[in-house]
TIRO-2110 file (N, C-alpha, C; in Angstrom, 1 decimal):
// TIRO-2110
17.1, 10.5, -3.3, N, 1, A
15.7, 10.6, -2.7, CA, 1, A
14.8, 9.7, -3.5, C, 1, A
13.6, 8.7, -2.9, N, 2, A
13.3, 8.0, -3.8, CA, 2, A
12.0, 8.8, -3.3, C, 2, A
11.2, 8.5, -5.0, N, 3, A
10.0, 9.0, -5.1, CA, 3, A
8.9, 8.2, -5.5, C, 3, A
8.0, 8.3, -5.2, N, 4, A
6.7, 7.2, -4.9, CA, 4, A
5.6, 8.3, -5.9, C, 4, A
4.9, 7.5, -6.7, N, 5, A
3.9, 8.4, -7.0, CA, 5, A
2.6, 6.7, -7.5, C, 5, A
1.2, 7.4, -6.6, N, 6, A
0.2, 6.6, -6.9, CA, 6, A
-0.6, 6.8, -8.0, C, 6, A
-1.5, 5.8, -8.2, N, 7, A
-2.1, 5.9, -9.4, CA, 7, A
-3.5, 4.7, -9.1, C, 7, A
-4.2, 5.5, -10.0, N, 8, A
-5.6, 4.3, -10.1, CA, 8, A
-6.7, 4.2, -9.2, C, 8, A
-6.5, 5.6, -8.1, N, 9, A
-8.0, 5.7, -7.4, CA, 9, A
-9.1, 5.9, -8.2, C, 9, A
-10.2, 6.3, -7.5, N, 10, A
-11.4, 6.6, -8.3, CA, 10, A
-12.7, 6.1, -7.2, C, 10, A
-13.9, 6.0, -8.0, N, 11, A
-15.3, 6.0, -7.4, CA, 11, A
-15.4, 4.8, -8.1, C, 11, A
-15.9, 3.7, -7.0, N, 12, A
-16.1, 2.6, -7.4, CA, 12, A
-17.6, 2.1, -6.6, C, 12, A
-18.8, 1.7, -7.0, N, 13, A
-20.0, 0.8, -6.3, CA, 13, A
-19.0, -0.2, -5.4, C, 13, A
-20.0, -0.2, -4.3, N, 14, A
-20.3, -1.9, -3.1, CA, 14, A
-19.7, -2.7, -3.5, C, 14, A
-18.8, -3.5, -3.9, N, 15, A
-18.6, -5.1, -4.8, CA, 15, A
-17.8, -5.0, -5.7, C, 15, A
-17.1, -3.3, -5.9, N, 16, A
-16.5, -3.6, -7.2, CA, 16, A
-15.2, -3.4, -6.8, C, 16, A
-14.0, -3.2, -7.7, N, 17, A
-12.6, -4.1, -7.4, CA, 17, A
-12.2, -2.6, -8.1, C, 17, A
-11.2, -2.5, -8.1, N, 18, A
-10.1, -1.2, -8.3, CA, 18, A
-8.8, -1.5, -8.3, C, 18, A
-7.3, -1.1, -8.9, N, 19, A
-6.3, -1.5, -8.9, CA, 19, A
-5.2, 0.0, -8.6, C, 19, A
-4.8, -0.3, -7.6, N, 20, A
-3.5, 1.2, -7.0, CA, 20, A
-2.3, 0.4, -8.2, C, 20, A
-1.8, 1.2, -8.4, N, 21, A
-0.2, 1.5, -8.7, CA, 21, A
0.6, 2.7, -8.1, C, 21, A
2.1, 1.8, -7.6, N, 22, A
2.8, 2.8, -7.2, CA, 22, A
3.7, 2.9, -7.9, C, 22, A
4.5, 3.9, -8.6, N, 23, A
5.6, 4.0, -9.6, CA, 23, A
6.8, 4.3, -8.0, C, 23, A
8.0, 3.6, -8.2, N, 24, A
9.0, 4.2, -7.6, CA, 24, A
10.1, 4.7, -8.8, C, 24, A
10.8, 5.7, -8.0, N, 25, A
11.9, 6.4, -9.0, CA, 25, A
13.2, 5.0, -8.9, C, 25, A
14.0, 4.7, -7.7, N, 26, A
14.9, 3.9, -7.7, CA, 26, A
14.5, 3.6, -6.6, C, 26, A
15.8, 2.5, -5.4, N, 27, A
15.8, 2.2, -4.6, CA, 27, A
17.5, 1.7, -4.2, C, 27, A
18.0, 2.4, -3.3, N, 28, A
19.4, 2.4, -3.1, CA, 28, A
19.5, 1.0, -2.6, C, 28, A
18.9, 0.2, -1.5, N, 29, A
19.2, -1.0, -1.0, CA, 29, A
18.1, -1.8, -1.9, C, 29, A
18.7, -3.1, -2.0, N, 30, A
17.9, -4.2, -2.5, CA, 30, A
17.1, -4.9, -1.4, C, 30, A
17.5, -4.8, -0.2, N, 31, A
16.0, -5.3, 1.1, CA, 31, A
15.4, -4.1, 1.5, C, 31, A
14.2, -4.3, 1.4, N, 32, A
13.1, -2.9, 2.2, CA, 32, A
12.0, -3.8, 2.2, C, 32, A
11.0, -2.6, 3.0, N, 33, A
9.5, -3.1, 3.2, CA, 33, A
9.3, -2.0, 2.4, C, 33, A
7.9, -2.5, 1.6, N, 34, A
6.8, -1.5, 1.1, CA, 34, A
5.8, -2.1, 1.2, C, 34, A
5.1, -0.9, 1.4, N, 35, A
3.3, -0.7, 2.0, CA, 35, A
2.6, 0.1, 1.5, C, 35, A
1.3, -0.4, 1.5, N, 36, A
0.3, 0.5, 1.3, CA, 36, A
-1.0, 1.1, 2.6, C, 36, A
-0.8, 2.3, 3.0, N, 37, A
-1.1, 2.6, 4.3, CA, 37, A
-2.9, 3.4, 3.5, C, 37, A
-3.6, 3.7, 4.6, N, 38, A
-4.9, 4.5, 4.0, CA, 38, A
-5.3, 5.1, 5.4, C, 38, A
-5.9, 6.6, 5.0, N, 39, A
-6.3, 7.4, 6.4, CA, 39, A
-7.8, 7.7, 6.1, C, 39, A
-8.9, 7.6, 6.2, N, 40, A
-9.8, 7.9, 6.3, CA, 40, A
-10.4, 9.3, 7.0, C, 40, A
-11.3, 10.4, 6.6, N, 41, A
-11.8, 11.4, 7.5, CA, 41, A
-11.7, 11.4, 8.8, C, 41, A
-11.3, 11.5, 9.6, N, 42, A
-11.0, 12.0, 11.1, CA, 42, A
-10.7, 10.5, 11.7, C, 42, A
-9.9, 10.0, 11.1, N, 43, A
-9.6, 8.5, 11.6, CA, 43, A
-7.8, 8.7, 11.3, C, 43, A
-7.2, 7.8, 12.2, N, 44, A
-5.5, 7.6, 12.2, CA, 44, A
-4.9, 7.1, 10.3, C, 44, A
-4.2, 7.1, 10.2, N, 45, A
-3.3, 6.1, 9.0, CA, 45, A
-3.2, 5.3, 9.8, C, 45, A
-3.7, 3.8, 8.7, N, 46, A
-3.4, 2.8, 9.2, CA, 46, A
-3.6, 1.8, 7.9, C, 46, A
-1.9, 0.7, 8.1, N, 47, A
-1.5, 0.2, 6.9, CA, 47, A
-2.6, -1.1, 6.8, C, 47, A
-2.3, -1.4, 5.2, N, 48, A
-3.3, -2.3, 4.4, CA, 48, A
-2.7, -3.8, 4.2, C, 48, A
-1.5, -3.5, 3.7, N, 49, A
-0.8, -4.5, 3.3, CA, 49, A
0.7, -4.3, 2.8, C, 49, A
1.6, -4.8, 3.2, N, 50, A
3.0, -4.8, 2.8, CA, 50, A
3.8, -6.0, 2.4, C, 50, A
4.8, -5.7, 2.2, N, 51, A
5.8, -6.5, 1.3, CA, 51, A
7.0, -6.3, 1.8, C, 51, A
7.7, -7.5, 2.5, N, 52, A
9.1, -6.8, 2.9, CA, 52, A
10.2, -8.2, 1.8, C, 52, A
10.7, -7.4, 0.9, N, 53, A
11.9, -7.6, -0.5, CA, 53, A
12.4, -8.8, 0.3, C, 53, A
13.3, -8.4, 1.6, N, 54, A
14.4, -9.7, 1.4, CA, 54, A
13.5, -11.2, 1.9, C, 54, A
12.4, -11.6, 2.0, N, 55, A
11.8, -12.6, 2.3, CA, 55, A
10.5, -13.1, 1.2, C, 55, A
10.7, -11.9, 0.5, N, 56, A
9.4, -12.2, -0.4, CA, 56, A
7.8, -12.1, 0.4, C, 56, A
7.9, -11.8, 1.3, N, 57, A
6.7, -12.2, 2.5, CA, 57, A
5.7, -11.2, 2.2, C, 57, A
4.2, -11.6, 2.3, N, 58, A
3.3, -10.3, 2.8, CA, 58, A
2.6, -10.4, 3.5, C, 58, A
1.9, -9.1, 4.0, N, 59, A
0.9, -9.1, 5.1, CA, 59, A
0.2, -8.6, 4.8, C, 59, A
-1.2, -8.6, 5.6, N, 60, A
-2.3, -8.3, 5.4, CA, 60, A
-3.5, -7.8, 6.6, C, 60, A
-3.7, -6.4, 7.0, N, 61, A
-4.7, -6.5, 8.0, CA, 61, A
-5.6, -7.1, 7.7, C, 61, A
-6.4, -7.2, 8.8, N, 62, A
-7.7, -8.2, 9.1, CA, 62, A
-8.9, -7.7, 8.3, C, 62, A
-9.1, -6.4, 8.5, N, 63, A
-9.9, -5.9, 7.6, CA, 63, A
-10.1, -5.7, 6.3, C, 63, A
-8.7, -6.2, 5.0, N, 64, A
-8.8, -6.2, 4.1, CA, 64, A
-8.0, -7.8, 3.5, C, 64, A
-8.0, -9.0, 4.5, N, 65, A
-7.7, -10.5, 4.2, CA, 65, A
-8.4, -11.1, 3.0, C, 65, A
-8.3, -11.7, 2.0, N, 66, A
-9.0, -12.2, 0.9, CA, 66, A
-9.6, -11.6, -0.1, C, 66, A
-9.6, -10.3, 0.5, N, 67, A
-10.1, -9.1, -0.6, CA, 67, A
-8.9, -8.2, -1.4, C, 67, A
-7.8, -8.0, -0.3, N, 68, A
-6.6, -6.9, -1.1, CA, 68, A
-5.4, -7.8, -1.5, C, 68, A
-4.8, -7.7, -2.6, N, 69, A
-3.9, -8.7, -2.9, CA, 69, A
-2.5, -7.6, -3.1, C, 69, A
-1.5, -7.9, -2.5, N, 70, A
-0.4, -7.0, -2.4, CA, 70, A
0.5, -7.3, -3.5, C, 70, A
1.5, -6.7, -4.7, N, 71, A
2.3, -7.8, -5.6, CA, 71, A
3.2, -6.3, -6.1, C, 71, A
4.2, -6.7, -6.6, N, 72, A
5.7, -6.4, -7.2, CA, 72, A
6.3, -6.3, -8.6, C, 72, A
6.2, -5.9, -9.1, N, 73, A
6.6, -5.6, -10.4, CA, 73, A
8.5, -5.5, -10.8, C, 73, A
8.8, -5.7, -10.2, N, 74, A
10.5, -5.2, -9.8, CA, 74, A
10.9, -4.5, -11.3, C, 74, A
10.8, -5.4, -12.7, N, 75, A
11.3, -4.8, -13.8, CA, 75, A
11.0, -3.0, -13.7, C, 75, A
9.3, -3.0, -13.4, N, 76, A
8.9, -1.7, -13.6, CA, 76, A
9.1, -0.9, -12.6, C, 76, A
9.6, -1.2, -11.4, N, 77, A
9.6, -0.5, -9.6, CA, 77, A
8.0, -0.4, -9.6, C, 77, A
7.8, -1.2, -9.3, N, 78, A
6.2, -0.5, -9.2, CA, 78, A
5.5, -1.7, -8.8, C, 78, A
4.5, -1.2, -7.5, N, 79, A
4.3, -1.7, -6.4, CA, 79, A
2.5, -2.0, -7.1, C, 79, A
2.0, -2.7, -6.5, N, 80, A
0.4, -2.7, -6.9, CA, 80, A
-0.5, -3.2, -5.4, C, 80, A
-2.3, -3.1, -5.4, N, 81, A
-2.6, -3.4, -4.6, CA, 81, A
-3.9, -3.5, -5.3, C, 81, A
-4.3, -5.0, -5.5, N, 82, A
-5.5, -5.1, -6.4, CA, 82, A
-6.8, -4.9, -5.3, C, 82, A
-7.9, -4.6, -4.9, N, 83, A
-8.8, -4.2, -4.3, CA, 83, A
-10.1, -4.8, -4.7, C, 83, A
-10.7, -6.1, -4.3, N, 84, A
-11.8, -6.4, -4.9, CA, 84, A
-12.9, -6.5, -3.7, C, 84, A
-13.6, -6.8, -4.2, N, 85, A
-14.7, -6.8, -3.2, CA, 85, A
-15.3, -5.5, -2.1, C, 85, A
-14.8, -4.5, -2.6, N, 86, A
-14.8, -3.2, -1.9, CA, 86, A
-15.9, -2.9, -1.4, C, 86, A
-15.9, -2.2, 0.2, N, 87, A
-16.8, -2.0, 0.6, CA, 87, A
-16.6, -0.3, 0.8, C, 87, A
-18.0, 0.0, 1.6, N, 88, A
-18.1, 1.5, 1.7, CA, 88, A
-16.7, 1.8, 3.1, C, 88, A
-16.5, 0.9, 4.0, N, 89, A
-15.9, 1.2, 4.7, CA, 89, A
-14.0, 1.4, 4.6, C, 89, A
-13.6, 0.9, 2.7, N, 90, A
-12.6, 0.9, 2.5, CA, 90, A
-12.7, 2.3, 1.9, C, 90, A
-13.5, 3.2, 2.2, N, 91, A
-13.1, 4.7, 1.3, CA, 91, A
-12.1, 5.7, 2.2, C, 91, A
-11.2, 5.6, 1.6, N, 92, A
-10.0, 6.5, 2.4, CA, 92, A
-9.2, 6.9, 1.6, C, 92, A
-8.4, 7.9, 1.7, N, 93, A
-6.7, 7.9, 1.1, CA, 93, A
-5.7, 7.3, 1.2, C, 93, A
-5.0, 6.1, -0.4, N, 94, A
-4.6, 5.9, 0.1, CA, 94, A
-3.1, 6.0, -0.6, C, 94, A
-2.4, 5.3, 0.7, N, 95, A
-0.5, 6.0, 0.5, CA, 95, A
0.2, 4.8, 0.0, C, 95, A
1.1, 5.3, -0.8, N, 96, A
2.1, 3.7, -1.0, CA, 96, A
3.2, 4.6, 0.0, C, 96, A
4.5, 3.4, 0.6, N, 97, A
5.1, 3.8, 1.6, CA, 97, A
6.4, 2.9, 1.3, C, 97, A
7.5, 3.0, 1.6, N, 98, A
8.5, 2.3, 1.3, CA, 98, A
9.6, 2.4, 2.8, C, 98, A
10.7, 1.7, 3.5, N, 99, A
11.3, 2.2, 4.1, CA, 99, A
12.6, 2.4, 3.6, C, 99, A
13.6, 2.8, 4.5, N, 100, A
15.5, 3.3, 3.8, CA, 100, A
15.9, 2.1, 4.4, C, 100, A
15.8, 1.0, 3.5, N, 101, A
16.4, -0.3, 3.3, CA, 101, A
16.0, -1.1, 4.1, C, 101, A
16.8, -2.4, 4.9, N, 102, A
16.4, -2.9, 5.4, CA, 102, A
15.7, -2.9, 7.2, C, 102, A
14.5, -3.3, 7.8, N, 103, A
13.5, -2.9, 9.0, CA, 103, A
13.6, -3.7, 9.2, C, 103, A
13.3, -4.8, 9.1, N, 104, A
13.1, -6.2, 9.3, CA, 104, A
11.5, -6.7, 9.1, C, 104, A
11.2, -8.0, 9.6, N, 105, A
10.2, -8.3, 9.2, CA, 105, A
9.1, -7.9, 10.3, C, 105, A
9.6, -7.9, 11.5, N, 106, A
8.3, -7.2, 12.5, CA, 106, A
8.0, -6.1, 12.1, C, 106, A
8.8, -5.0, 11.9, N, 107, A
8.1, -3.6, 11.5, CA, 107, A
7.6, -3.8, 10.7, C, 107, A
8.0, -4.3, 9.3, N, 108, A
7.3, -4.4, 7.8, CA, 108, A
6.2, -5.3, 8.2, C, 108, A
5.4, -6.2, 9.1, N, 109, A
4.2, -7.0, 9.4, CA, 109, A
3.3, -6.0, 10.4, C, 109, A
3.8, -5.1, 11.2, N, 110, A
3.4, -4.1, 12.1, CA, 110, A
2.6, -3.2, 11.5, C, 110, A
2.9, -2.6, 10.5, N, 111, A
2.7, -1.7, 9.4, CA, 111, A
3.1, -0.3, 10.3, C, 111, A
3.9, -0.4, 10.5, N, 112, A
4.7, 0.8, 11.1, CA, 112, A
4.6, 2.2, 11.0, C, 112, A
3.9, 2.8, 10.5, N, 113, A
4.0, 4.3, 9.2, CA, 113, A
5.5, 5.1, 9.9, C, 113, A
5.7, 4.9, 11.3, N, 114, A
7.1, 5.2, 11.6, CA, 114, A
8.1, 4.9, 11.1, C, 114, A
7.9, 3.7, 10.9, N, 115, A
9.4, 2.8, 9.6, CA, 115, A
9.5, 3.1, 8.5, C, 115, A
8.4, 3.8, 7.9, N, 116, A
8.7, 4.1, 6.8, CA, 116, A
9.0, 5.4, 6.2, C, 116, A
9.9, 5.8, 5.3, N, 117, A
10.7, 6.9, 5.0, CA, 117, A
10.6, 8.0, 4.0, C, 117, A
9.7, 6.9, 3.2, N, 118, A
9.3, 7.4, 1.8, CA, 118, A
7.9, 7.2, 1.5, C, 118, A
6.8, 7.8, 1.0, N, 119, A
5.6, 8.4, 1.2, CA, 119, A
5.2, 8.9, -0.7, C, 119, A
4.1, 8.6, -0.9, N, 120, A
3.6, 9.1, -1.9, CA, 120, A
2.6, 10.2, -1.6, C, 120, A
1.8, 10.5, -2.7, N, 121, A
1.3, 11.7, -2.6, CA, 121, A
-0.3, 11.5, -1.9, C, 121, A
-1.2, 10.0, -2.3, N, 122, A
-2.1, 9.5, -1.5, CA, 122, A
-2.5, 9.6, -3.0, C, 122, A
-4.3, 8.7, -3.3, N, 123, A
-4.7, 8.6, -4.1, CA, 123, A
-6.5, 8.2, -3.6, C, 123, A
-7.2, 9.3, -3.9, N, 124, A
-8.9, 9.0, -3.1, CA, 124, A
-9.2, 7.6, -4.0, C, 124, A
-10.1, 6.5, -2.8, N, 125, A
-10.5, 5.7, -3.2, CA, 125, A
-11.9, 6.1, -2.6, C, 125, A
-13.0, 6.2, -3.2, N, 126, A
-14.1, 6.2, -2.6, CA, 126, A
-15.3, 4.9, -3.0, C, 126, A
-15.7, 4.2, -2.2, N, 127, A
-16.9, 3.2, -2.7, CA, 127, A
-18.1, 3.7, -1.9, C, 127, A
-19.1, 3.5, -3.1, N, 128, A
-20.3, 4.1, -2.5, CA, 128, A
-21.6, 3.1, -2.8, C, 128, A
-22.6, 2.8, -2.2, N, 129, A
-24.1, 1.9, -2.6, CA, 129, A
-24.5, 2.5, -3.2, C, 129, A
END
């Protein structure tokens, strides 16, 4: 069973930048997608940015393009999502996500939260003026 645990939320001002970490325990396959999904107060989960392994590839919604940078640590399993330029509208909880091996690249670009298998605990991001 693999285990996801986040790290590095907090209360950040309008403009300012913040960095998620996700620690994984292992990973049985060497291709998967991992994500970082966020739900907001009475709003759906909906993903940020992912990484699917066997292409090296990432994506990016529209809403956080040029501002969220997605990256991989492989030595340490541990997933990152640098956050700059933060607005009030990125305040949500947010999830790192992983799937049980290989999805391919449409699900892992989709941001699926169905495709994915493995779930962390969430981590509050709040930005405020």
């Amino acid at each position: 069973q693999v285990q996801l645990v986040e790290s590095g939320g907090g209360s950040v001002q309008t403009g300012g930048s913040l960095r998620l970490s996700c620690s994984a325990s292992e990973f049985t396959y060497s291709t998967f997608c991992m994500g970082w999904f966020r739900q907001a107060p009475g709003k759906e989960r909906e993903g940020v940015a992912s990484f699917y392994t066997g292409t090296m590839t990432t994506w990016y919604a529209d809403s956080v393009k040029g501002r969220f940078t997605i990256s991989q640590d492989n030595a340490k399993n541990t997933l990152y999502l640098q956050m700059n330029t933060l607005k009030s509208e990125d305040t949500a909880v947010y999830y790192c996500a992983a799937s049980r091996g290989p999805i391919g690249t449409l699900a892992c670009r989709s941001f699926r939260p169905s495709a994915m298998s493995y779930w962390g605990q969430g981590t509050q991001v709040t930005v405020s003026s």
